[in-house]
KOLTI-817499 format. One record per atom (N, C-alpha, C): residue number from 1; atom name; x, y, z. Coordinates in nm, 3 decimals, padded with zeros to 5 digits, always signed. Each point is the difference from the previous one (the first is absolute). Layout:
BEGIN
    nr   atom         X         Y         Z
   NUM     CA         X         Y         Z
...
! end
This chain:
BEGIN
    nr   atom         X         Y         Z
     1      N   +00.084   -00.118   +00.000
     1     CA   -00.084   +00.118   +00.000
     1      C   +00.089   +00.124   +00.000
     2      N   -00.048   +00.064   -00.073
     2     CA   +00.082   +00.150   -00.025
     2      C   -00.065   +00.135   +00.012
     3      N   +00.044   +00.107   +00.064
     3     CA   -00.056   +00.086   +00.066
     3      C   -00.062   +00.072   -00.156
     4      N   +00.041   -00.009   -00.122
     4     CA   -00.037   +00.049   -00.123
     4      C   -00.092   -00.090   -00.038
     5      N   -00.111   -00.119   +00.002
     5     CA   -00.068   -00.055   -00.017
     5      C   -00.133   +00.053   -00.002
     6      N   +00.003   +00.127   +00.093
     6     CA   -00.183   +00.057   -00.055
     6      C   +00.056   +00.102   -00.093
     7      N   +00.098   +00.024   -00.108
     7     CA   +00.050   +00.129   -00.092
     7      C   -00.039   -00.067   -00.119
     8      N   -00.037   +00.120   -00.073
     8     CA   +00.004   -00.037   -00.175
     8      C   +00.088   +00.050   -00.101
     9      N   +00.028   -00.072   -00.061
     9     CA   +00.129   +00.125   -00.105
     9      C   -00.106   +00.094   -00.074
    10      N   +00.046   +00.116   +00.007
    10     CA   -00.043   +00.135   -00.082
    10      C   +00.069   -00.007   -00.152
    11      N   -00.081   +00.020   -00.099
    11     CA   +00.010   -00.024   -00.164
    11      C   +00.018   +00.139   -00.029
    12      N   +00.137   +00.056   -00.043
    12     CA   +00.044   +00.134   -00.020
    12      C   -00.066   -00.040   -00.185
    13      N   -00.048   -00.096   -00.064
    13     CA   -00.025   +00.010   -00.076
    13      C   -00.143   +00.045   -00.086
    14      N   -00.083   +00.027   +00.120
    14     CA   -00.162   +00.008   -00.023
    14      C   +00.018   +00.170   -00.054
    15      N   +00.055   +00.076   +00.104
    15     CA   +00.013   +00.120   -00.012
    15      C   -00.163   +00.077   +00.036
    16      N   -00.012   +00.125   -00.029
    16     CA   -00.135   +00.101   +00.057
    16      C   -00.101   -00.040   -00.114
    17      N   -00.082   -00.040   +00.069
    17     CA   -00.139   -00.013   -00.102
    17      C   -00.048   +00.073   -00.044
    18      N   -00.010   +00.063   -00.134
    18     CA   -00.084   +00.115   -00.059
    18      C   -00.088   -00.035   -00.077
    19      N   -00.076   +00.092   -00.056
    19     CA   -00.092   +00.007   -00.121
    19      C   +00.032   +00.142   -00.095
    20      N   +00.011   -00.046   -00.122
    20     CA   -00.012   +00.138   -00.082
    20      C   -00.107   +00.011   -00.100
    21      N   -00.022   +00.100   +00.009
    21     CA   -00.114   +00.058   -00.096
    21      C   -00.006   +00.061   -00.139
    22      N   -00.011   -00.113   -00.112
    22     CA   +00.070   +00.124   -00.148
    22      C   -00.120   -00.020   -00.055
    23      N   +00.003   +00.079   -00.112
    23     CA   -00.105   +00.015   -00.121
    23      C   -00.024   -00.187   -00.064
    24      N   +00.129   -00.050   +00.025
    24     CA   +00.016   -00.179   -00.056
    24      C   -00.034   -00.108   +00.124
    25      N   -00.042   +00.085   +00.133
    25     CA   -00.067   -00.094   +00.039
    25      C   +00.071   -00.019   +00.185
    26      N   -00.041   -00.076   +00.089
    26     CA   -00.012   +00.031   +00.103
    26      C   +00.124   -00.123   +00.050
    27      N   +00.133   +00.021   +00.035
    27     CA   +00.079   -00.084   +00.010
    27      C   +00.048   -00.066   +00.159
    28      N   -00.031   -00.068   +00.024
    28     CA   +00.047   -00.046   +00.167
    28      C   +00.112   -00.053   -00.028
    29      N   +00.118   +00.031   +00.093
    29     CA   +00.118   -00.035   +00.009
    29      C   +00.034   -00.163   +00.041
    30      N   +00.126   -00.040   -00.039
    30     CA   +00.044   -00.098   +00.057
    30      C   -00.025   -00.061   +00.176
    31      N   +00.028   +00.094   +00.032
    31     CA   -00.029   -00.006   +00.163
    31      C   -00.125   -00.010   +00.061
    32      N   -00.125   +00.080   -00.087
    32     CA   -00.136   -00.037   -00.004
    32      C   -00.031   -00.136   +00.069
    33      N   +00.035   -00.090   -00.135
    33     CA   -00.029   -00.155   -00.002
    33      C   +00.080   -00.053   +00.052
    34      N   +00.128   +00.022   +00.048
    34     CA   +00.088   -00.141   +00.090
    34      C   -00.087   +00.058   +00.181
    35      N   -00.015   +00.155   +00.015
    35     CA   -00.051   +00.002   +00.139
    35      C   -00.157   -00.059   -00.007
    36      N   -00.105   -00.014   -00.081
    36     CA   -00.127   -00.071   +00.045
    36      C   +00.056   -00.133   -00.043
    37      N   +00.110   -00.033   -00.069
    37     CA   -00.027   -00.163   +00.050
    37      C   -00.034   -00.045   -00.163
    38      N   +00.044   +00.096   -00.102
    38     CA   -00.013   -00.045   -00.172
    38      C   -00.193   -00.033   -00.019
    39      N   -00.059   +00.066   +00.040
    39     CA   -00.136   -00.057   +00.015
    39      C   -00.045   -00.026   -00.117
    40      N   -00.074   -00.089   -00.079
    40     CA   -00.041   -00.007   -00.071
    40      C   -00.153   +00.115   -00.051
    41      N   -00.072   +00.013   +00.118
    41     CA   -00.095   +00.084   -00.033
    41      C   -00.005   +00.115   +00.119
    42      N   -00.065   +00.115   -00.057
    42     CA   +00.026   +00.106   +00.116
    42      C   -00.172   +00.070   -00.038
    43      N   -00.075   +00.056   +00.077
    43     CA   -00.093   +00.120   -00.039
    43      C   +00.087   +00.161   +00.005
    44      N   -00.019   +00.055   -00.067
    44     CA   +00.034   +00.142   +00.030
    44      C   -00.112   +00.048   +00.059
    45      N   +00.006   +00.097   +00.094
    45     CA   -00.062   +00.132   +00.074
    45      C   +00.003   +00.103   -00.006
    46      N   -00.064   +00.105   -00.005
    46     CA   +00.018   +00.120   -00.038
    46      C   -00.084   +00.114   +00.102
    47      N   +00.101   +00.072   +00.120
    47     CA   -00.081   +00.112   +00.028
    47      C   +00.045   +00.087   -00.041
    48      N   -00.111   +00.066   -00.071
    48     CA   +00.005   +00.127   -00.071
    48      C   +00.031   +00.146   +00.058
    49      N   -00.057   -00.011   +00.155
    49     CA   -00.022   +00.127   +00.092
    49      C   +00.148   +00.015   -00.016
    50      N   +00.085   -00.143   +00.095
    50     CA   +00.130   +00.024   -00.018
    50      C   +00.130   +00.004   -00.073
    51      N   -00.098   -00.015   -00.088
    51     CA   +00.163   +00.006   -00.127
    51      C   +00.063   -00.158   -00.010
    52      N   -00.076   -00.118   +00.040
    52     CA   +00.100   -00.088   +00.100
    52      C   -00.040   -00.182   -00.155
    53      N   +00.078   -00.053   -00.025
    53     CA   -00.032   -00.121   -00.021
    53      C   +00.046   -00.096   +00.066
    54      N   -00.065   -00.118   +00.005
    54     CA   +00.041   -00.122   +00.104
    54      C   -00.028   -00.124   -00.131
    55      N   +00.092   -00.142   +00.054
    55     CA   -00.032   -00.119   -00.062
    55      C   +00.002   -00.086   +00.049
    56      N   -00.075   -00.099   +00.039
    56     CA   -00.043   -00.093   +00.125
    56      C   +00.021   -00.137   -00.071
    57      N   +00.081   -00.054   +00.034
    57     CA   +00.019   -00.183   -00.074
    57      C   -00.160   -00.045   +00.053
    58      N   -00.020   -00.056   -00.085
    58     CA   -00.115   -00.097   -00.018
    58      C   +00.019   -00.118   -00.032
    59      N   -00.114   -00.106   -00.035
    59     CA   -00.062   -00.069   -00.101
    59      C   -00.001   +00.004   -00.113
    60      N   -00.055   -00.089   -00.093
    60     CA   -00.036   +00.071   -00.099
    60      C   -00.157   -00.006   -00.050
    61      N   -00.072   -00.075   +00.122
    61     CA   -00.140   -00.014   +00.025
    61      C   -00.022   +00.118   +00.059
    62      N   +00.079   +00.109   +00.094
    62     CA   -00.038   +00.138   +00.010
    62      C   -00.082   +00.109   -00.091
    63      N   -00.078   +00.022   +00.058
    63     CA   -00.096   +00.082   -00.117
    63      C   +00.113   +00.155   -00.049
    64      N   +00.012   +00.005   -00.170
    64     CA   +00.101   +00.135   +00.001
    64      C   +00.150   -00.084   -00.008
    65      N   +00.035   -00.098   +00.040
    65     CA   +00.140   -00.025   +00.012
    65      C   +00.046   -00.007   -00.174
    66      N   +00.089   +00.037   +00.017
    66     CA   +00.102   +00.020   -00.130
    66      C   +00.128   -00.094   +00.006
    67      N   +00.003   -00.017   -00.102
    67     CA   +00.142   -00.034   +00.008
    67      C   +00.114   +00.115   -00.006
    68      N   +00.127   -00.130   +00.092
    68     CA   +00.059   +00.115   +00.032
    68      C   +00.193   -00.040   -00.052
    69      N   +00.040   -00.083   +00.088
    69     CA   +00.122   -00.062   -00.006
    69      C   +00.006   -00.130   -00.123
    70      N   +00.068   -00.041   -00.106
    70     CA   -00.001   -00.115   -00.078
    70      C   +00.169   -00.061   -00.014
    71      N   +00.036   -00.024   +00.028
    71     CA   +00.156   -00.059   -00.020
    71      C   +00.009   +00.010   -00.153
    72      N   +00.101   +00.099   -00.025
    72     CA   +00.025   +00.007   -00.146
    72      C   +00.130   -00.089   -00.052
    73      N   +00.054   -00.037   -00.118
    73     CA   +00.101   -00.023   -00.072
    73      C   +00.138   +00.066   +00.051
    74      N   -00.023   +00.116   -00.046
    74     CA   +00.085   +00.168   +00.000
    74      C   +00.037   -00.022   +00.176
    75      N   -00.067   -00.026   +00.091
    75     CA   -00.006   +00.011   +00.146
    75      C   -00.006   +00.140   +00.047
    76      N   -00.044   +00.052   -00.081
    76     CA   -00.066   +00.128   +00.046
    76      C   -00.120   +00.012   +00.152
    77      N   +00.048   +00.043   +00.077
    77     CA   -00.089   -00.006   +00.128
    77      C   -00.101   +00.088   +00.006
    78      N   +00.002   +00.107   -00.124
    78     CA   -00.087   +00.137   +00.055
    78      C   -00.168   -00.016   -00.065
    79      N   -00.070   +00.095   +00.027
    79     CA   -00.095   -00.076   -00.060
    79      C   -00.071   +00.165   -00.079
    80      N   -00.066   -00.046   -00.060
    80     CA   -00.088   +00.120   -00.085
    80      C   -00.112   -00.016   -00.070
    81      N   -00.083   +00.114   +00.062
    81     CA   -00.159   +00.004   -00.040
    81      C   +00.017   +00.116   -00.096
    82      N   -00.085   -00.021   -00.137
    82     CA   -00.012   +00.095   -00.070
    82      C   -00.101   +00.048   -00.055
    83      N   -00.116   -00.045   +00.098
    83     CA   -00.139   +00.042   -00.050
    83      C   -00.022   +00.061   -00.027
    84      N   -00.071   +00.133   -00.093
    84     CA   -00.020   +00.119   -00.027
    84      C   -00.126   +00.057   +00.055
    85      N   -00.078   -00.077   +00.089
    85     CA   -00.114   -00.011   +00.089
    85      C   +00.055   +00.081   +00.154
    86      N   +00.153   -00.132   +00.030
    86     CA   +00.080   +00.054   +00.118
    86      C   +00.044   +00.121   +00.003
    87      N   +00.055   +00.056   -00.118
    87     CA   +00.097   +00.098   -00.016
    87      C   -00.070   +00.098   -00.011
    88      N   -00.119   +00.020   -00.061
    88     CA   -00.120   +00.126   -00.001
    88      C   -00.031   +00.012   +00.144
    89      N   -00.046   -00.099   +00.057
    89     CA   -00.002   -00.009   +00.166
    89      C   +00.075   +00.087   +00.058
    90      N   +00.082   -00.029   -00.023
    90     CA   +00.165   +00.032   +00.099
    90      C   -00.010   +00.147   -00.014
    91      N   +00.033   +00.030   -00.141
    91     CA   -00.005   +00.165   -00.014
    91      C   -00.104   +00.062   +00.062
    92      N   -00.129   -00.039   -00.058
    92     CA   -00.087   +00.082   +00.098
    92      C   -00.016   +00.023   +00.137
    93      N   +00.012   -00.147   +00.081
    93     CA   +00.025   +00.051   +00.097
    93      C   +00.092   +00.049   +00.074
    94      N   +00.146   +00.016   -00.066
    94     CA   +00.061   +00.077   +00.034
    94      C   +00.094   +00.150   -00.031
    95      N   -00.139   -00.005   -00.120
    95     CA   +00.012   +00.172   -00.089
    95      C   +00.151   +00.024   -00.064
    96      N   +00.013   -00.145   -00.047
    96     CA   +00.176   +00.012   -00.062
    96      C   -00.065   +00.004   -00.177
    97      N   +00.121   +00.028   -00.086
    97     CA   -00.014   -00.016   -00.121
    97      C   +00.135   -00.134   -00.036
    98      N   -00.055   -00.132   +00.004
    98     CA   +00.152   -00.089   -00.089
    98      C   +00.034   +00.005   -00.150
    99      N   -00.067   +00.100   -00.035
    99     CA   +00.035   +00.066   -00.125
    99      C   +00.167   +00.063   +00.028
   100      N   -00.028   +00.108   +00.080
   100     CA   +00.124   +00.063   +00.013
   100      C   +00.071   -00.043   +00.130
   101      N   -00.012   -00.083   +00.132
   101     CA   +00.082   -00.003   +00.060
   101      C   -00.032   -00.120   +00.081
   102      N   +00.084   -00.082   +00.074
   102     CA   -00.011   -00.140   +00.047
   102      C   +00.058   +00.004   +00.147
   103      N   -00.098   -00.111   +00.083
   103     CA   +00.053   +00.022   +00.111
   103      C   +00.083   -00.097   +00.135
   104      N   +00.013   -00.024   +00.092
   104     CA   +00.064   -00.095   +00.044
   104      C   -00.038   +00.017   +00.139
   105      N   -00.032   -00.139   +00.088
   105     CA   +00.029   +00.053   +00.151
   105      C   +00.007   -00.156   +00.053
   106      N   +00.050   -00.001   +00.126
   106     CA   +00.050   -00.130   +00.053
   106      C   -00.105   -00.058   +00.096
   107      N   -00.015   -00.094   -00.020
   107     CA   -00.129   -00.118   +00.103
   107      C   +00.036   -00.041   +00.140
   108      N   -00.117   +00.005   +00.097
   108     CA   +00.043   -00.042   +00.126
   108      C   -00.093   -00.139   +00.009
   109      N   +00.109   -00.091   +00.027
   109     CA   -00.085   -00.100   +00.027
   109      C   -00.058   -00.009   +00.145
   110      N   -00.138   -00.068   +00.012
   110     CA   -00.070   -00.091   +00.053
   110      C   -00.015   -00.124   +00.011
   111      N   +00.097   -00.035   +00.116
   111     CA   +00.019   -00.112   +00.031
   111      C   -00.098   -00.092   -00.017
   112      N   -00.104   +00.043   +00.136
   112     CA   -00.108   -00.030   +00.069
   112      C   -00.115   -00.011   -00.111
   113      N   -00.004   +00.068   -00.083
   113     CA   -00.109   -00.007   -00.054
   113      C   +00.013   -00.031   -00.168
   114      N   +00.138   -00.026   -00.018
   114     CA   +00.098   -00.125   -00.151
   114      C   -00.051   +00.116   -00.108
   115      N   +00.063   +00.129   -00.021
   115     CA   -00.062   +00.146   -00.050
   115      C   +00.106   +00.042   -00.002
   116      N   +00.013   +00.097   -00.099
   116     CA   +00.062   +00.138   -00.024
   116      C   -00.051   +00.112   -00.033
   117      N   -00.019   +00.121   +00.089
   117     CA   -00.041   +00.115   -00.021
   117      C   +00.121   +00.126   -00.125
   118      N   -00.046   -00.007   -00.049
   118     CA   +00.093   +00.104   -00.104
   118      C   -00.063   +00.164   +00.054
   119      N   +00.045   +00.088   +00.056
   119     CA   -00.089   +00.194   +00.031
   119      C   +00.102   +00.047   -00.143
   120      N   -00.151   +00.016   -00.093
   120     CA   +00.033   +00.069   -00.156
   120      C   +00.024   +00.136   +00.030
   121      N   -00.071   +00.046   +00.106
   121     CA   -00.005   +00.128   +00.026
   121      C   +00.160   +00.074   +00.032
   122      N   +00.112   -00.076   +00.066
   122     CA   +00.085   +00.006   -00.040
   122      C   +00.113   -00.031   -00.078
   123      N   -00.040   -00.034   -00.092
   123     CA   +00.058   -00.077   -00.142
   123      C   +00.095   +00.128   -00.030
   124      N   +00.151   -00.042   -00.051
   124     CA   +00.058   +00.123   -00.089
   124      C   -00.005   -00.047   -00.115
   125      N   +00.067   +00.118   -00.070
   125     CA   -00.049   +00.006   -00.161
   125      C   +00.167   -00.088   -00.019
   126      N   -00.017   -00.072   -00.131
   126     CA   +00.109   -00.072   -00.029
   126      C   +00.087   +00.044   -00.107
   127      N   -00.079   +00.135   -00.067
   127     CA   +00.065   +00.044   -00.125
   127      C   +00.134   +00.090   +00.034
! end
């Protein structure tokens, strides 16, 4: 028995979970998907008051669940929605134009509740 037996190694490789926001579509970072765990399906959330998006691993019997994570070829970890449904969304509710400028901000996970909150409201511009 070893006094390091309740420790976990820390992965300098996940790095800060973000999301960015372009005119081509809504990109979650690498770190996104290795911190929920590569989920296969997630719902997105959206409060509007706060500027704020969230994505909750699911099912895929969840009513709304999307796909989310797929193990690619390439091993590309990141993932991207490019709905033009989402992206009209996005702008409006957050009075941006992705015509002219794109944005970025970093996710706090939720442990407890297997989620990531993205606050758009402080998103910087990436241009």
């Amino acid at each position: 028995m070893s006094i390091l037996d309740d420790f976990s190694t820390f992965n300098f490789g996940e790095g800060v979970p973000s999301v960015s926001v372009t005119q081509n579509g809504v990109t979650f970072n690498k770190a996104v998907t290795m911190k929920l765990g590569y989920p296969e399906y997630v719902v997105l959330l959206l409060n509007g008051d706060a500027g704020q998006i969230a994505i909750r691993v699911c099912d895929k019997s969840t009513p709304n669940a999307v796909k989310f994570y797929k193990e690619k070829k390439s091993g590309a970890v990141s993932v991207r929605w490019n709905g033009k449904d989402l992206l009209n969304t996005l702008q409006y509710m957050m009075g941006w134009d992705l015509k002219k400028e794109s944005y970025k901000t970093d996710g706090t996970l939720l442990r407890d509740e297997n989620a990531m909150v993205f606050d758009l409201s402080k998103a910087s511009l990436m241009n």
